[in-house]
Biopython code that builds the backbone (N, CA, C, O; Angstrom):
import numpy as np
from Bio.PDB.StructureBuilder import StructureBuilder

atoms = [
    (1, "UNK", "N", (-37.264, -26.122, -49.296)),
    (1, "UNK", "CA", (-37.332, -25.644, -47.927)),
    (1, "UNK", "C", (-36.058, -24.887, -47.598)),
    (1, "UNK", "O", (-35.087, -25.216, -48.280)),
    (2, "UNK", "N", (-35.851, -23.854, -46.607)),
    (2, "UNK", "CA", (-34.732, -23.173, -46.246)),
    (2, "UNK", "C", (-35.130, -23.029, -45.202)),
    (2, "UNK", "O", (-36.306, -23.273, -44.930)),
    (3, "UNK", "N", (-34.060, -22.492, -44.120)),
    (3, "UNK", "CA", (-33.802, -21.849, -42.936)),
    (3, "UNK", "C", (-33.585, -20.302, -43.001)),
    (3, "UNK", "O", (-32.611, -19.768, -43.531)),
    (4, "UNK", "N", (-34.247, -19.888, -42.612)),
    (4, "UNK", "CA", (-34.026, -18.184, -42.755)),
    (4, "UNK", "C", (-33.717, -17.774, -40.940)),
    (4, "UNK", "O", (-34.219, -18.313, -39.954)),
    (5, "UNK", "N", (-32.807, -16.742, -41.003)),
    (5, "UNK", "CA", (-32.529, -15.925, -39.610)),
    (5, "UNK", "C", (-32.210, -14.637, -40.099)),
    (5, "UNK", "O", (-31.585, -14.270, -41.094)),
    (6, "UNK", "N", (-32.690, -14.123, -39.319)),
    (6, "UNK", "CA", (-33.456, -12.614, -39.401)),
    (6, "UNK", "C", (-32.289, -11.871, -39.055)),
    (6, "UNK", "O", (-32.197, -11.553, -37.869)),
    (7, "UNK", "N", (-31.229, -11.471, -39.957)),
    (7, "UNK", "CA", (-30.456, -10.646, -39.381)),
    (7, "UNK", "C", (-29.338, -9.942, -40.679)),
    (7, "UNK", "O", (-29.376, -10.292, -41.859)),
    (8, "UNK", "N", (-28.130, -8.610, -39.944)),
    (8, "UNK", "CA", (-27.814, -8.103, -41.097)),
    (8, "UNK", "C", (-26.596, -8.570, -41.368)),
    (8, "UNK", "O", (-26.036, -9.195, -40.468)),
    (9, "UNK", "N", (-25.943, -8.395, -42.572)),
    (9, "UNK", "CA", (-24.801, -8.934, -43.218)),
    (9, "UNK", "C", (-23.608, -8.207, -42.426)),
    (9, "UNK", "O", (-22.584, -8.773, -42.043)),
    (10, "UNK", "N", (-23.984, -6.596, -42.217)),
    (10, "UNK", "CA", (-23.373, -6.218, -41.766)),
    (10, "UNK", "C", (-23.706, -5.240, -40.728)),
    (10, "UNK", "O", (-24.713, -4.561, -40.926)),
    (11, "UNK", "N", (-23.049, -5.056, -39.679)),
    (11, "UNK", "CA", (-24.064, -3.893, -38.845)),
    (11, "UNK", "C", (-23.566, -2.538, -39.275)),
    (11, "UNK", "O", (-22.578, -2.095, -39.861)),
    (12, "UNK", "N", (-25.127, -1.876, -38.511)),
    (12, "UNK", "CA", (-25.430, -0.457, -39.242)),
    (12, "UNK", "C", (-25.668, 0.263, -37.883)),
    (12, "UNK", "O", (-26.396, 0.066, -36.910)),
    (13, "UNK", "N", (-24.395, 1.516, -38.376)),
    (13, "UNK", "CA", (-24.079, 2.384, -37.026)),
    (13, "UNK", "C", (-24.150, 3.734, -37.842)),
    (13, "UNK", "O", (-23.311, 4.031, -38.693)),
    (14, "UNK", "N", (-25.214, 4.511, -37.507)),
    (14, "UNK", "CA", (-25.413, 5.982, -38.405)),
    (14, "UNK", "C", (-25.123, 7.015, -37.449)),
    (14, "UNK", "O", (-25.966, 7.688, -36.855)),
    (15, "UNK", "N", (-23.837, 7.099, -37.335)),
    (15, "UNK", "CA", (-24.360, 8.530, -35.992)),
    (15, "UNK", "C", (-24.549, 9.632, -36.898)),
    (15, "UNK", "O", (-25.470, 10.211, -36.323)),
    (16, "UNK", "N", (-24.283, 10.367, -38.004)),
    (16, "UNK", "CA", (-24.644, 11.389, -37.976)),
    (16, "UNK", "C", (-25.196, 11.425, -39.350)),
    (16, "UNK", "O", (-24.382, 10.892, -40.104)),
    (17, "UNK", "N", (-26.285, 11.851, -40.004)),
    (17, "UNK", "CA", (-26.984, 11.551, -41.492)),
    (17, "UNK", "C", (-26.604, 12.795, -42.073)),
    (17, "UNK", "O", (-26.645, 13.946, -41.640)),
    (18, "UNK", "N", (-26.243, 12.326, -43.100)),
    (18, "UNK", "CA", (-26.061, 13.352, -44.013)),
    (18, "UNK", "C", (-27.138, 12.967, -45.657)),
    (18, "UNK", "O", (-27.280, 11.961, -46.352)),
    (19, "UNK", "N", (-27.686, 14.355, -45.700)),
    (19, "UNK", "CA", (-28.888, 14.203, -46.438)),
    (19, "UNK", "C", (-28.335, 14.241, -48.252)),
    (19, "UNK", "O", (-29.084, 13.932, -49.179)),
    (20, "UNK", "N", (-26.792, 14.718, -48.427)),
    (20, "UNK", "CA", (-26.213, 15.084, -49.679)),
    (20, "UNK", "C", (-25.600, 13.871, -50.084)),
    (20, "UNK", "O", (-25.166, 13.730, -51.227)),
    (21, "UNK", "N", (-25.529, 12.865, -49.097)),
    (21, "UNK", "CA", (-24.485, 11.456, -49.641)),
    (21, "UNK", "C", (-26.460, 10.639, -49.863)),
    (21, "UNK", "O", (-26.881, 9.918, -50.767)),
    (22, "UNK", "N", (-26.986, 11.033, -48.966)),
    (22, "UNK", "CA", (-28.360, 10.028, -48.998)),
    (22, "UNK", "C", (-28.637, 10.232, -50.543)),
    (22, "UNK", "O", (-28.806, 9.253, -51.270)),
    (23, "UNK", "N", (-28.678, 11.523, -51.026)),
    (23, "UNK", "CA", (-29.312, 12.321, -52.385)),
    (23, "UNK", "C", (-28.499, 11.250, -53.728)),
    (23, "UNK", "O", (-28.988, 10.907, -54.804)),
    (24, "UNK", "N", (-27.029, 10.906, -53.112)),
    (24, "UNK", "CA", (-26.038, 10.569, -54.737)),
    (24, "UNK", "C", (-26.890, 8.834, -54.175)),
    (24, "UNK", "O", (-27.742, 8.461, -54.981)),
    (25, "UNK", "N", (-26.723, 8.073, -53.178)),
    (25, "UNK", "CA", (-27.088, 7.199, -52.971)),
    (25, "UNK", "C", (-28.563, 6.571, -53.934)),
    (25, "UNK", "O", (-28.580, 5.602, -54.693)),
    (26, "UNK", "N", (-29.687, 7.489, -53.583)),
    (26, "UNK", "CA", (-30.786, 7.127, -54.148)),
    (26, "UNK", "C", (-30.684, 7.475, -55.525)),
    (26, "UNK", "O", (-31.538, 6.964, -56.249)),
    (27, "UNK", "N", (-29.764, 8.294, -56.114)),
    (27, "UNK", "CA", (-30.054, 8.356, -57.917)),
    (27, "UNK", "C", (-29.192, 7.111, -58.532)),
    (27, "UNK", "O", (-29.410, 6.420, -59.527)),
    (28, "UNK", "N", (-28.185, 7.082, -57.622)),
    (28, "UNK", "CA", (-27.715, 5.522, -57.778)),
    (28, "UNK", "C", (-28.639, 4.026, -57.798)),
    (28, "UNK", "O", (-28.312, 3.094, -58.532)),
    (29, "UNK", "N", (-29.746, 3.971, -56.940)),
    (29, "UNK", "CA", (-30.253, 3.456, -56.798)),
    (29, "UNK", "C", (-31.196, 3.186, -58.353)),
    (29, "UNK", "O", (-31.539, 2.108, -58.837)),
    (30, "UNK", "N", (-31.399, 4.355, -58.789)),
    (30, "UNK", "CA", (-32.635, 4.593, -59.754)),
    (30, "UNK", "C", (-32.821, 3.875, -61.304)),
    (30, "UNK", "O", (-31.766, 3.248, -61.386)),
    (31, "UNK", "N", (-33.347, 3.693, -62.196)),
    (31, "UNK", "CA", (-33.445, 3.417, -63.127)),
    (31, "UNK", "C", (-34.202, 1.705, -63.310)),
    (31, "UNK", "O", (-34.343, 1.074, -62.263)),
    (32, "UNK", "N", (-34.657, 1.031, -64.652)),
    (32, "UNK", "CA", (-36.022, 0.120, -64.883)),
    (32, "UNK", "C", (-34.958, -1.067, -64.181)),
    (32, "UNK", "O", (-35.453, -2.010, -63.564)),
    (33, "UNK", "N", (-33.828, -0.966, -64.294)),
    (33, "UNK", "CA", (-32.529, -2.576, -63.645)),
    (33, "UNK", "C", (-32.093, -2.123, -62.421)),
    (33, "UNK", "O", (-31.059, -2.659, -62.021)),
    (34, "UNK", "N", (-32.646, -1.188, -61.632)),
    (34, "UNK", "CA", (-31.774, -0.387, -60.431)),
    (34, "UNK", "C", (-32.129, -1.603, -59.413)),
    (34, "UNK", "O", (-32.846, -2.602, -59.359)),
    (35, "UNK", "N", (-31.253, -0.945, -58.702)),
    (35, "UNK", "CA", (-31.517, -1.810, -57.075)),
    (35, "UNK", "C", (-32.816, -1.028, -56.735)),
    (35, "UNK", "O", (-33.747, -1.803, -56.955)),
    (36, "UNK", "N", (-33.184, -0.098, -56.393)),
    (36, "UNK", "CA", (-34.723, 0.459, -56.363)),
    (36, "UNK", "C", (-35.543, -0.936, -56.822)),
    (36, "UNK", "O", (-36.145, -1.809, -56.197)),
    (37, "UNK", "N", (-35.283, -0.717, -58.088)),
    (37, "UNK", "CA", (-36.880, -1.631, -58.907)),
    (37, "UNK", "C", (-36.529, -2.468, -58.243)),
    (37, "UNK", "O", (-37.118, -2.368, -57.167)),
    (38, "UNK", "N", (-35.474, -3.781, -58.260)),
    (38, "UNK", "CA", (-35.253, -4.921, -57.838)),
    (38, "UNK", "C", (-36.132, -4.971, -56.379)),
    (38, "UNK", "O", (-37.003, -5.782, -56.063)),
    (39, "UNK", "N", (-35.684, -4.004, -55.726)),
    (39, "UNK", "CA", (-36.372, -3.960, -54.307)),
    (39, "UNK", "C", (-38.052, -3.924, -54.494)),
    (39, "UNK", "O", (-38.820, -4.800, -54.097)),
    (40, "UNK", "N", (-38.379, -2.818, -55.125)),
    (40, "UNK", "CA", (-39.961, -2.665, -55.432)),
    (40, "UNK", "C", (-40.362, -3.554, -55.510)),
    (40, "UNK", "O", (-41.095, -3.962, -54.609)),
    (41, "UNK", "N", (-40.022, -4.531, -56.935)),
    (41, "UNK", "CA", (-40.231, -5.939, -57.419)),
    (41, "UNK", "C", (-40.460, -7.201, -56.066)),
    (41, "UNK", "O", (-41.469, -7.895, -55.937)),
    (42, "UNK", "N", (-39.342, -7.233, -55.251)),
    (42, "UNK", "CA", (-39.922, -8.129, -54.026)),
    (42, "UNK", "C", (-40.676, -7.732, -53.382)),
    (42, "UNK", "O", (-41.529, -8.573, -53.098)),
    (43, "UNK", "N", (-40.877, -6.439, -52.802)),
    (43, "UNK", "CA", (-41.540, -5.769, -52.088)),
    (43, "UNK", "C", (-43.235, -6.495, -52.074)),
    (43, "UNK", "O", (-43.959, -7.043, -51.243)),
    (44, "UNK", "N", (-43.320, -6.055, -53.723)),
    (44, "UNK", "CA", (-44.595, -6.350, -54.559)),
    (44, "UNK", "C", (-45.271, -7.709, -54.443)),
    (44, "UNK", "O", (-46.465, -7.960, -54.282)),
    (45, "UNK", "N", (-43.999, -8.710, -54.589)),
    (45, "UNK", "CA", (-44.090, -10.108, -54.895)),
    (45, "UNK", "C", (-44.694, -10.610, -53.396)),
    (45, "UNK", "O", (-45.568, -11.469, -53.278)),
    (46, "UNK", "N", (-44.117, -9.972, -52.397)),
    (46, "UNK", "CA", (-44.808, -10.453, -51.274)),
    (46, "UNK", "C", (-46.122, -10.999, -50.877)),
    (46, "UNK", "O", (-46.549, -12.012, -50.323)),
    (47, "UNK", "N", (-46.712, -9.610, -51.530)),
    (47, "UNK", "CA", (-48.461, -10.128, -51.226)),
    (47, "UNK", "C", (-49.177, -11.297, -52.020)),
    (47, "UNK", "O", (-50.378, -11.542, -51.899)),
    (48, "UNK", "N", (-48.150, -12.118, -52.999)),
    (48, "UNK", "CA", (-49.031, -13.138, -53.184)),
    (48, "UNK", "C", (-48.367, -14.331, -52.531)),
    (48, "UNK", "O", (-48.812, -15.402, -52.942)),
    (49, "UNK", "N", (-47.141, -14.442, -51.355)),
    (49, "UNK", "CA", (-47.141, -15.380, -50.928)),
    (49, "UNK", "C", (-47.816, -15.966, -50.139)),
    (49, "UNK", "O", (-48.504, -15.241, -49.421)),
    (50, "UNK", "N", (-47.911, -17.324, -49.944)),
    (50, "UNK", "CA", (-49.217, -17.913, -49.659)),
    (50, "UNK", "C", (-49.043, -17.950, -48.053)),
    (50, "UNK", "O", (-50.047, -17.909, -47.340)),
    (51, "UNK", "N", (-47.535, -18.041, -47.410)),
    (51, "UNK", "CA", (-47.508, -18.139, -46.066)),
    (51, "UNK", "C", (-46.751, -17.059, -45.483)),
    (51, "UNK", "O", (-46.309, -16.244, -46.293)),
    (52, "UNK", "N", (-46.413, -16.800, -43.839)),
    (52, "UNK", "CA", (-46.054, -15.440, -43.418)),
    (52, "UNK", "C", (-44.560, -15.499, -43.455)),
    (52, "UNK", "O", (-43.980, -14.414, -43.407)),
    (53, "UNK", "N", (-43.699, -16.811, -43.549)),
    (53, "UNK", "CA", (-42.387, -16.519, -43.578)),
    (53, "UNK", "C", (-42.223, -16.455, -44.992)),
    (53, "UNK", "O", (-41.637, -15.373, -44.996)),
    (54, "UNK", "N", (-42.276, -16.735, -46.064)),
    (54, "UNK", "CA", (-42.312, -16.269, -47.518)),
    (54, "UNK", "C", (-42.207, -15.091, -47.444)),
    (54, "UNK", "O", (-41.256, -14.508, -47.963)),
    (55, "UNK", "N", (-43.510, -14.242, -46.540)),
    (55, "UNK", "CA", (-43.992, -12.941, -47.001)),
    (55, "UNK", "C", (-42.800, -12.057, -46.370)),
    (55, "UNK", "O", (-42.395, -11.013, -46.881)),
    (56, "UNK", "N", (-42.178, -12.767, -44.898)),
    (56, "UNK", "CA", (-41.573, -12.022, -44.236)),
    (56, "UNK", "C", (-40.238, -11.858, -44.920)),
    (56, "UNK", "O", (-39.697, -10.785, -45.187)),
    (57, "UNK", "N", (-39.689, -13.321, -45.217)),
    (57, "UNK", "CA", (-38.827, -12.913, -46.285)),
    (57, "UNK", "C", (-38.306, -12.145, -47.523)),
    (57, "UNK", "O", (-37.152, -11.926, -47.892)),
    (58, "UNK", "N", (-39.638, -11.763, -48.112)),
    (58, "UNK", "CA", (-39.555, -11.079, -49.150)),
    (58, "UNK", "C", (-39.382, -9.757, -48.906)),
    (58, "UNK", "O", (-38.610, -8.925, -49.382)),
    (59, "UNK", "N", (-40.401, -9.695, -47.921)),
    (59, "UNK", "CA", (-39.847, -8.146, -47.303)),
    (59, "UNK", "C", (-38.772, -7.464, -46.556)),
    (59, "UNK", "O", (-38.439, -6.279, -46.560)),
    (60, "UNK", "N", (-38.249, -8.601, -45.838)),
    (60, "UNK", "CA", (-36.427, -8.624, -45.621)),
    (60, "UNK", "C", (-35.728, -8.244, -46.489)),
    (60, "UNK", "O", (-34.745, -7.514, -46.358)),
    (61, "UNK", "N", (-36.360, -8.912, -47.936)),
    (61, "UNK", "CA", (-34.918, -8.830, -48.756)),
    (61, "UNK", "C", (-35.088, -7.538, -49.581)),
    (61, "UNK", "O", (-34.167, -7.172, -50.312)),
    (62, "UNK", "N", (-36.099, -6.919, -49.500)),
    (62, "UNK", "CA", (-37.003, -5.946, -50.261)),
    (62, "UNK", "C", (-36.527, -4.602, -49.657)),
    (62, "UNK", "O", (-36.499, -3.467, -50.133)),
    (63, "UNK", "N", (-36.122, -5.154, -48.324)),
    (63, "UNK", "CA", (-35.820, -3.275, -47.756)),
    (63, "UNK", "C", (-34.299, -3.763, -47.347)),
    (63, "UNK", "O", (-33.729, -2.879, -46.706)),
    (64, "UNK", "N", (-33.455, -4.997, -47.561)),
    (64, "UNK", "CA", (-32.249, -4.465, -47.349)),
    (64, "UNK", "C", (-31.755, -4.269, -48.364)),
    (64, "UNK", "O", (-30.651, -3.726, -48.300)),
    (65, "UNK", "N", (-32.280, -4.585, -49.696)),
    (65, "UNK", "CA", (-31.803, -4.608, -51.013)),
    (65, "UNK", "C", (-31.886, -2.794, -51.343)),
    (65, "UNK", "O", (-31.712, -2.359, -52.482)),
    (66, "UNK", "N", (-32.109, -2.102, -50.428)),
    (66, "UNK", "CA", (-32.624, -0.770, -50.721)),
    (66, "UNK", "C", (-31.507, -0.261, -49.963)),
    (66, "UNK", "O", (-30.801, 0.615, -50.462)),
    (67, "UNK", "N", (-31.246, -0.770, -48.673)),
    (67, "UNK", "CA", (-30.770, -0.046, -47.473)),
    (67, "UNK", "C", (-29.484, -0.557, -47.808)),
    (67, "UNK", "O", (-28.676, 0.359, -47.962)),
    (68, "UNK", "N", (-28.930, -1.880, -48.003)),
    (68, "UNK", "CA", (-27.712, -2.160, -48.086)),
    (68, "UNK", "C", (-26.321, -1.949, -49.521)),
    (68, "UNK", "O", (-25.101, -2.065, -49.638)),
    (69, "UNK", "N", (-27.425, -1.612, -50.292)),
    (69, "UNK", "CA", (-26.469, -2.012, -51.705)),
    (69, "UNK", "C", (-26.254, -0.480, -52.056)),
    (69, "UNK", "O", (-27.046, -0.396, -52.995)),
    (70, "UNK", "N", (-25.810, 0.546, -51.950)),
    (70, "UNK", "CA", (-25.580, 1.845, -51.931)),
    (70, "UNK", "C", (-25.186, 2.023, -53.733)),
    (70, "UNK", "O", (-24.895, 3.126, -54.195)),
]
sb = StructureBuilder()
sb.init_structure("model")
sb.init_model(0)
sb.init_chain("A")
sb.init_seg("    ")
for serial, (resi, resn, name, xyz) in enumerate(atoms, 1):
    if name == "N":
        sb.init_residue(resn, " ", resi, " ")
    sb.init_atom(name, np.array(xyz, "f"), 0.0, 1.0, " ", f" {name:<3s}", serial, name[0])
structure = sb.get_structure()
């Protein structure tokens, strides 16, 4: 059993996007051991959990594992 709370490690303040740091970011991301797959991989795993905080969890960790680990 665990306690889960829904929140970020660190906060996220974007004022202005830049699409050329996003570009080095995601090839960083890339490859079969990347943080990408890792993320995909939970993403995926979600739909066979059997209840909605499992599922919600997985998908927490699925899109910050994408958004947070640069």
């Amino acid at each position: 059993m665990w306690i889960y709370e829904k929140k970020l490690q660190y906060p996220v303040c974007i004022k202005n996007p830049n699409p050329k740091m996003a570009q080095v970011i995601v090839s960083q991301l890339g490859g079969p051991d990347g943080e990408l797959a890792a993320s995909l991989r939970y993403l995926n795993q979600r739909y066979t959990m059997p209840n909605a905080e499992a599922k919600g969890l997985l998908t927490d960790i699925g899109v910050s594992v994408t958004i947070l680990h640069p």
